[in-house]
C-alpha positions as CSV (number, residue, x, y, z in Angstrom):
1,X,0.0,0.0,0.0
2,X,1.2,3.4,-1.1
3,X,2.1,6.1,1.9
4,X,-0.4,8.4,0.6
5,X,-2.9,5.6,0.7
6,X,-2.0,4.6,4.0
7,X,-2.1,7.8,5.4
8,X,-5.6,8.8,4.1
9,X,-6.7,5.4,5.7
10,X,-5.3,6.0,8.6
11,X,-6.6,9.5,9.2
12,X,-11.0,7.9,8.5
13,X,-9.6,5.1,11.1
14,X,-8.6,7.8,13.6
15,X,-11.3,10.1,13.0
16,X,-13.7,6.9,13.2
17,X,-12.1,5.8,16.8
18,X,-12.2,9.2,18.2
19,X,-16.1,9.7,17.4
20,X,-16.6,6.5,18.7
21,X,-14.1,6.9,21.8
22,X,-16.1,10.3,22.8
23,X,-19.5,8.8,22.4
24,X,-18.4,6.1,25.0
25,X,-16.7,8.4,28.0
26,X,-19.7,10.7,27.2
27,X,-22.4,8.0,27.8
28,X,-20.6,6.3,31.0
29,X,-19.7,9.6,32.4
30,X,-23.2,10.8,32.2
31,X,-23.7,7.3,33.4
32,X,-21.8,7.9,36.5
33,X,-22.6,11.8,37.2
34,X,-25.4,10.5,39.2
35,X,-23.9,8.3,41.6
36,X,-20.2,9.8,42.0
37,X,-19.3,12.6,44.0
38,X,-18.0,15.9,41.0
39,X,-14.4,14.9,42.3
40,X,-14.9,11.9,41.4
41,X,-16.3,12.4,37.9
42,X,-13.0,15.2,37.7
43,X,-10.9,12.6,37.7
44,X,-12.7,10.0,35.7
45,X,-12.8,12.7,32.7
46,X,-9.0,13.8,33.6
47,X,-8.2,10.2,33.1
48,X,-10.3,10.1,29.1
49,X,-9.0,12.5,27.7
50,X,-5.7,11.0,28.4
51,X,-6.1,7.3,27.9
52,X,-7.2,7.8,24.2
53,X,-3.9,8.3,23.0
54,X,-2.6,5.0,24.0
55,X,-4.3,2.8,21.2
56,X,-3.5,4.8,18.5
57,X,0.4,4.4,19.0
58,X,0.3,1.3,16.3
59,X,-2.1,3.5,13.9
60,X,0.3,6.4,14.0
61,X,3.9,3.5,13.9
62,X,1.6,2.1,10.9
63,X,0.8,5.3,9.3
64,X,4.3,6.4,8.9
65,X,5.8,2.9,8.2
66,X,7.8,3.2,4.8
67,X,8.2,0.6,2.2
């Protein structure tokens, strides 16, 4: 597969997991905002928007691979 190819793929996959990704801390944080305390729920969204990065790290080693 072409680099340019590759890279267009890769950029719909990330978009696709990142739509998805937000859909699902949105819908368990809203899930959890009524039974945990707002410190709680600070952390819980602290933590969310960091842990999405981590599962991307073979899309981006994959993206940039060159043949």
């Amino acid at each position: 597969m072409e680099t340019r190819t590759r890279k267009a793929f890769g950029c719909f996959l990330l978009l696709s997991y990142l739509v998805a990704y937000v859909a699902l801390a949105m819908t368990v944080g809203a899930a959890l905002a009524q039974h945990l305390p707002n410190w709680a729920l600070l952390i819980y969204f602290a933590a969310a928007g960091i842990v999405w990065i981590f599962p991307l790290k073979p899309l981006f080693a994959w993206m940039n691979r060159r043949q």
